[in-house]
C-alpha positions in Angstrom: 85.6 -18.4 -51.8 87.5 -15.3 -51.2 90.4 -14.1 -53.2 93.5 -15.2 -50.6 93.0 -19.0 -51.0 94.8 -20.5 -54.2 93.3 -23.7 -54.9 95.9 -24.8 -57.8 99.0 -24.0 -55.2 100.6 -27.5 -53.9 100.0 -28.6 -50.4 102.4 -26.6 -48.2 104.3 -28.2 -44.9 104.8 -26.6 -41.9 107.4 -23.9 -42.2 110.1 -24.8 -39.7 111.3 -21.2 -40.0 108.0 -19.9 -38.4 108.7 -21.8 -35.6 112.4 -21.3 -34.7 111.0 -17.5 -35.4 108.5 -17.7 -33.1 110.5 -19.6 -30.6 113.5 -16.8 -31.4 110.9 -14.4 -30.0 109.9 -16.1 -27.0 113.6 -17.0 -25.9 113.9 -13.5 -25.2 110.5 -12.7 -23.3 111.2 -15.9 -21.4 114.3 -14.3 -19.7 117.5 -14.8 -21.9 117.2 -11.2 -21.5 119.2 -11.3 -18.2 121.6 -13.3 -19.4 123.0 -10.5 -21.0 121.7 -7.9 -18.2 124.2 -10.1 -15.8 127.0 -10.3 -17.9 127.2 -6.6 -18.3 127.1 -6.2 -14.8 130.0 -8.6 -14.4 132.1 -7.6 -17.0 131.0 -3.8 -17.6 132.0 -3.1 -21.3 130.9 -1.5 -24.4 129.4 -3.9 -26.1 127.8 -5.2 -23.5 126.3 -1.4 -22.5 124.9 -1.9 -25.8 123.2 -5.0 -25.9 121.7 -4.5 -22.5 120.2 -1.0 -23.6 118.8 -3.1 -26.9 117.5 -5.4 -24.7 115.3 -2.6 -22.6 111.9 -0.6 -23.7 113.0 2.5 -25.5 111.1 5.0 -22.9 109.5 6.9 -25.1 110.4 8.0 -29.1 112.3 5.9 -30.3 113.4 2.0 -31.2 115.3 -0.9 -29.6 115.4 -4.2 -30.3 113.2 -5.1 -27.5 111.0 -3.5 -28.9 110.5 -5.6 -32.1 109.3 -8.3 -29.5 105.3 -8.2 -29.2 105.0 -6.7 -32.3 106.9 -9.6 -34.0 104.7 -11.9 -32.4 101.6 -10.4 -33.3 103.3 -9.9 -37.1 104.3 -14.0 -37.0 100.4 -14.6 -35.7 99.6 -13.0 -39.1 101.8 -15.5 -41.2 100.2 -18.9 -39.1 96.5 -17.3 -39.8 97.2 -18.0 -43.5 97.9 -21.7 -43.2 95.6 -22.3 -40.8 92.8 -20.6 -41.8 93.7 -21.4 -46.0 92.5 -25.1 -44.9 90.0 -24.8 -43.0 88.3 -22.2 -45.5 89.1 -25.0 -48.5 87.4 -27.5 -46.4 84.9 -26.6 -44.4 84.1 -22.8 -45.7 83.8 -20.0 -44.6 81.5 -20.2 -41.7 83.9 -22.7 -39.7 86.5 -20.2 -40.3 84.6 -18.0 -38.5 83.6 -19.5 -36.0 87.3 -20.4 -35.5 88.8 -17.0 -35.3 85.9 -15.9 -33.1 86.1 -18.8 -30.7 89.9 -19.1 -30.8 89.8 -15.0 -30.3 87.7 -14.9 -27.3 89.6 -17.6 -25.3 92.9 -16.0 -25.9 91.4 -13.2 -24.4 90.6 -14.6 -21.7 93.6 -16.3 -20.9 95.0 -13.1 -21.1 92.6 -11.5 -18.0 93.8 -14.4 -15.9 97.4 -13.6 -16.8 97.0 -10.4 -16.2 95.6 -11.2 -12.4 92.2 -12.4 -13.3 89.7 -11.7 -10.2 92.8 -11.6 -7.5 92.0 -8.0 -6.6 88.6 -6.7 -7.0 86.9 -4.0 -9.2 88.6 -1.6 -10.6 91.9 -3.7 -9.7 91.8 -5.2 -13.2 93.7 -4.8 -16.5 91.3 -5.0 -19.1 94.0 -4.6 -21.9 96.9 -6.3 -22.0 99.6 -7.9 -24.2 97.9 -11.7 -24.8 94.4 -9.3 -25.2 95.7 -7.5 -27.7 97.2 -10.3 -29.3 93.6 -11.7 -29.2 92.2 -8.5 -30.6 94.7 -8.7 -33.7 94.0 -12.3 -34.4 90.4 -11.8 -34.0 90.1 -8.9 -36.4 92.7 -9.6 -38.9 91.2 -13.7 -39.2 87.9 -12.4 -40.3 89.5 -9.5 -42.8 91.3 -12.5 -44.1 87.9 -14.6 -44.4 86.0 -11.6 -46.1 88.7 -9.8 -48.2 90.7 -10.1 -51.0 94.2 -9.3 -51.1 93.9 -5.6 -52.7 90.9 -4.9 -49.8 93.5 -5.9 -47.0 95.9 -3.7 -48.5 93.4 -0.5 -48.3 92.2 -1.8 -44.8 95.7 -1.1 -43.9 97.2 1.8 -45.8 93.5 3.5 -44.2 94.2 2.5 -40.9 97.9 4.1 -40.4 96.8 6.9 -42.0 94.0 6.9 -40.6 95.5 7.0 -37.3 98.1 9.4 -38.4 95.5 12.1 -39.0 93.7 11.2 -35.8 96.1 11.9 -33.6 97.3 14.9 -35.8 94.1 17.3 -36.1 91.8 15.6 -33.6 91.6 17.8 -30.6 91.6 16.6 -27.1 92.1 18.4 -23.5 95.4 18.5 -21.6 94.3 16.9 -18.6 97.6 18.0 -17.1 97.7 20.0 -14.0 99.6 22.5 -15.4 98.5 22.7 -19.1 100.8 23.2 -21.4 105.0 22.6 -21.8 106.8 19.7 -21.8 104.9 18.0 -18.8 105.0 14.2 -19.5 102.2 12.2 -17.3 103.9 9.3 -15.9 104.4 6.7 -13.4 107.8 7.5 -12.2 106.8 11.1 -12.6 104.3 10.9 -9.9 100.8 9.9 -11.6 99.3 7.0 -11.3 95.8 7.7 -11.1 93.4 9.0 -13.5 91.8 11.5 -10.3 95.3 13.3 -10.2 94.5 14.5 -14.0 92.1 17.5 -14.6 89.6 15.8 -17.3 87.7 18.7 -17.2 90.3 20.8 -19.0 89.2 23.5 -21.6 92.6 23.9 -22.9 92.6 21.5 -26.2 95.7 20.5 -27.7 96.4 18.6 -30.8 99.2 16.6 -32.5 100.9 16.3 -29.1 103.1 13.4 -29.1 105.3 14.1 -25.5 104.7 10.8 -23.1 101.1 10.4 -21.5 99.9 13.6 -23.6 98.4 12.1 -26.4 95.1 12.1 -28.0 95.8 7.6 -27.5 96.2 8.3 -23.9 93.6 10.7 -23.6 91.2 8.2 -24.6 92.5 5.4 -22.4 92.1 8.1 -19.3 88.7 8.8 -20.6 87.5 6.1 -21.5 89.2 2.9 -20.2 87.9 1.1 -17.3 90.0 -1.0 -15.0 93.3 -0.8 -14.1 96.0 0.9 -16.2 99.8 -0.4 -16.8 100.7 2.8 -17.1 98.9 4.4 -14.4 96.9 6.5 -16.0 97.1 5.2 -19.6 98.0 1.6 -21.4 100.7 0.6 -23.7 97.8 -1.7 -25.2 95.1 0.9 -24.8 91.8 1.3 -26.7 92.7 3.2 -30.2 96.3 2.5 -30.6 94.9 -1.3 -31.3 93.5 0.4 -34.7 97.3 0.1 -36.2 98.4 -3.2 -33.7 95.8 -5.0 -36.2 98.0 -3.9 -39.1 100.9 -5.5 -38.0 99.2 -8.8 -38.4 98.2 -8.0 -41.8 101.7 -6.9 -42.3 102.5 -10.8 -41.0 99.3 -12.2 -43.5 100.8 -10.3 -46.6 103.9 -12.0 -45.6 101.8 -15.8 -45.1 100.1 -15.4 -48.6 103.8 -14.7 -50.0 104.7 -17.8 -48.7 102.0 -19.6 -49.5 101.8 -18.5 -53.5 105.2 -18.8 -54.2 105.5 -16.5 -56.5 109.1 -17.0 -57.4 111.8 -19.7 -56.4 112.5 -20.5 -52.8 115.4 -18.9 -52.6 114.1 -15.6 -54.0 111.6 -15.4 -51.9 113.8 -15.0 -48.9 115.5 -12.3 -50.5 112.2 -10.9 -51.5 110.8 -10.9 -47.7 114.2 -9.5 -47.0 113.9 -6.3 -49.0 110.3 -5.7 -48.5 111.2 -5.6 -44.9 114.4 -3.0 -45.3 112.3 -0.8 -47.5 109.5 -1.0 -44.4 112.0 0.3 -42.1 113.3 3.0 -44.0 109.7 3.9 -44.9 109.1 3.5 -41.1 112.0 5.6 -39.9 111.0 8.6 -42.4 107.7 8.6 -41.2 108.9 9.2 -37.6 110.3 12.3 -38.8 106.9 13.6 -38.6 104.9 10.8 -37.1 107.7 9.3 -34.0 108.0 5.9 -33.5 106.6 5.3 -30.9 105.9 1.6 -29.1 103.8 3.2 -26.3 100.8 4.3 -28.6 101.6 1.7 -31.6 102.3 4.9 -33.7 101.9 3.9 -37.9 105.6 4.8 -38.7 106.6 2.0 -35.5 104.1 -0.5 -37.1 106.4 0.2 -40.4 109.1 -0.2 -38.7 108.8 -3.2 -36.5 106.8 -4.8 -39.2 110.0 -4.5 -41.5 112.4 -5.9 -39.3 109.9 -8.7 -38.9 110.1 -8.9 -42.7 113.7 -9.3 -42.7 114.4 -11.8 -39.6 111.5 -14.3 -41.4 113.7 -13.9 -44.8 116.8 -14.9 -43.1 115.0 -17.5 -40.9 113.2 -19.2 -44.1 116.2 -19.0 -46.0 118.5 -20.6 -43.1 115.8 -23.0 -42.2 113.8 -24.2 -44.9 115.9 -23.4 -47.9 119.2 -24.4 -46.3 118.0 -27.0 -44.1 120.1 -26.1 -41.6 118.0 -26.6 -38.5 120.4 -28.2 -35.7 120.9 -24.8 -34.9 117.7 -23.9 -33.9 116.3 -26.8 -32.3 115.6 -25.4 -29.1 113.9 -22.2 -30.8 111.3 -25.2 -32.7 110.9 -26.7 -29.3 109.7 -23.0 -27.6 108.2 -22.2 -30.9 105.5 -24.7 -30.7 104.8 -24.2 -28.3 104.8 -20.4 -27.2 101.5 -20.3 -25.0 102.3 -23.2 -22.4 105.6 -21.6 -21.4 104.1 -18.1 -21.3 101.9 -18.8 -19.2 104.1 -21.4 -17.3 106.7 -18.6 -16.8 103.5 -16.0 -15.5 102.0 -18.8 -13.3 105.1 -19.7 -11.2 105.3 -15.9 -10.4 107.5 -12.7 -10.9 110.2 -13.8 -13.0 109.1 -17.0 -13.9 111.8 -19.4 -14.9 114.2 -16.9 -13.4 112.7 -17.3 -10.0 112.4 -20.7 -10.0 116.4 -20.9 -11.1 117.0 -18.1 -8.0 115.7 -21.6 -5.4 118.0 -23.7 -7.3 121.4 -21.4 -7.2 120.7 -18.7 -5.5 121.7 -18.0 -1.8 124.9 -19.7 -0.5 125.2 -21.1 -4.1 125.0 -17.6 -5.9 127.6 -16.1 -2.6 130.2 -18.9 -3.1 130.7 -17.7 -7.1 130.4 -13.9 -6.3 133.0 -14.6 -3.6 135.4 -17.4 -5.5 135.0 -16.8 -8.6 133.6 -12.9 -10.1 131.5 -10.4 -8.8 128.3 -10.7 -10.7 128.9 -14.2 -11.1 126.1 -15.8 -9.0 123.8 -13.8 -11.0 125.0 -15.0 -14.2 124.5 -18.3 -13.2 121.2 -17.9 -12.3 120.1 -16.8 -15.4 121.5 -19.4 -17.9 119.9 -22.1 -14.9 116.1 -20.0 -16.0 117.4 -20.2 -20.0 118.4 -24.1 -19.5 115.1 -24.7 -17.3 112.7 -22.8 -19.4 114.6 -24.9 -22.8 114.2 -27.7 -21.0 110.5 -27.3 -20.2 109.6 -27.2 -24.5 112.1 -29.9 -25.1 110.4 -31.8 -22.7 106.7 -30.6 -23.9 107.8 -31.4 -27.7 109.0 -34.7 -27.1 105.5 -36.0 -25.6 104.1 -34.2 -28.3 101.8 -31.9 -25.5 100.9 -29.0 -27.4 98.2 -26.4 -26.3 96.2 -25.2 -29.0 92.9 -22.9 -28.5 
């Protein structure tokens, strides 16, 4: 039996904070998001500038809070692979763990080919990569770490891997397939490429520790290497190597899960404990990106640091509101979501471009969104649209939780 499961620790419940975390999360991929988006454009102000920048991609170097989103996810994954897989290795051993993590680890991804268009265009009109595959990747790699290893080997595993990726991307080599080699070029989208044929991969000019958008040794890979269709045009934010440190961050989450599950010391010093692992993350994180940027994009080590940190910090906080303070009425709708992250996701994807948001646009948009733009505030109508998607999308997992319908690969 491998080193992680602790047969003499009591029978643990579900965590309630997981949940409202996860949920948390979700609310804001879902589309509260534009909440905030229209009330800035309402009522232009400060604060709201500053929230709706937080609530957008940094472009390239740097960190908002929308960024914390996947990775948080993936980090939360991490925690939930302790519990689940802690039983079923006690029970049933490890082969059945196995065999859950693989099986569980292939569907997911391919749920996540379907979500990302599945077979609606053909060949090479498909994105092999994306955020539920690499969700799938993370969950598939760190569940069997977990089944093998003991915790001192998962902590090598994933000191190796950032810095093993660090020096990758440092010393290794690779060509600048730009046009014009050389300078501050960044290979883009908006800046005109979007396909792999407009780079020169035959370039004899090598490069190294580049870190300016598109010209990294990551993204040289993915143009190299990775078939299909490319988010990026002619790279992906979930690309091929920058899935080395992604794995990480649900280890990050499984150091977190076996915390929780040991106990180590009382309940209300574990929060606290979660709380300043995670700030000494960050500023470990941030420090890095001195030399190493934090960087989303390519998944740099000092951004799995990072993100993983503040992912620390908001599970303290949750677990000590939650389940050491019981004070859940709060965060009721988050449990609903939270349980059930998947159906919504792919609820919101299926009914098409903005999901929950679209379907609120049918219900007050038009004459409806006109009358309050005219009679009440400019910006109004749009305002209104988005709490209908919050209320609509709430009301989905409220609904879903009640009948108990939970989708579980």
């Amino acid at each position: 039996m491998p080193a992680p499961i602790n047969a003499a620790a009591p029978a643990t419940q579900r965590l309630a904070s997981l949940d409202a975390l996860r949920g948390f999360d979700m609310f804001w991929i879902l589309g509260a998001d534009s909440l905030v988006y229209a009330l800035h454009e309402m009522s232009p102000s400060a604060p709201t500038k500053l929230l709706a920048e937080q609530l957008d991609h940094a472009e390239w170097a740097g960190f908002h809070f929308y960024d914390l989103i996947f990775p948080m996810f993936v980090f939360i994954m991490g925690v939930s692979t302790v519990f689940s897989l802690t039983k079923i290795l006690e029970r049933e051993g490890r082969a059945a763990a196995m065999k859950r993590v693989l099986t569980r680890g292939l569907l997911l991804f391919v749920v996540g080919l379907i979500y990302s268009g599945g077979f609606t265009n053909p060949w090479p009109d498909l994105r092999l990569l994306g955020v539920l595959n690499r969700i799938a990747l993370c969950y598939t790699f760190g569940g069997l770490i977990f089944c093998f290893c003991r915790p001192r080997a998962m902590i090598a595993i994933a000191v190796s891997l950032l810095l093993g990726y660090w020096a990758l991307l440092a010393c290794v080599p690779f060509p600048d397939v730009r046009p014009t080699p050389g300078g501050t070029t960044i290979i883009t989208r908006e800046a005109g490429f979007k396909k792999v044929e407009q780079l020169n991969l035959a370039s004899t000019n090598y490069i190294h520790g580049s870190y300016v958008q598109g010209v990294t040794l990551p993204n040289y890979i993915d143009q190299k290497y990775l078939p299909g269709r490319k988010y990026d045009g002619t790279y992906d934010p979930e690309g091929l190597l920058s899935t080395l440190p992604a794995i990480v961050t649900g280890l990050l989450g499984i150091f977190a899960g076996l915390f929780l599950k040991s106990r180590p010391v009382p309940e209300p010093k574990t929060a606290g404990w979660l709380i300043g692992a995670g700030a000494a993350g960050v500023a470990l994180g941030f420090l890095w990106g001195l030399e190493f940027p934090v960087i989303k994009k390519i998944w740099t080590s000092s951004f799995v640091l990072v993100a993983g940190g503040y992912s620390a910090m908001l599970l303290g906080a949750f677990y000590w509101i939650v389940d050491v303070k019981k004070k859940t009425a709060w965060c009721q709708p988050f449990i609903w979501i939270g349980m059930n992250p998947l159906t919504i996701y792919l609820t919101s994807n299926f009914l098409g471009g903005l999901g929950f948001h679209k379907l609120a646009t049918r219900l007050a948009g038009g004459p409806v969104k006109n009358f309050l733009d005219t009679h009440i505030a400019t910006g109004c109508g749009e305002l209104v649209i988005s709490l209908v998607g919050v209320l609509l999308f709430i009301g989905f997992a409220r609904f879903l939780y009640q009948r108990k319908i939970f989708l579980r690969l």
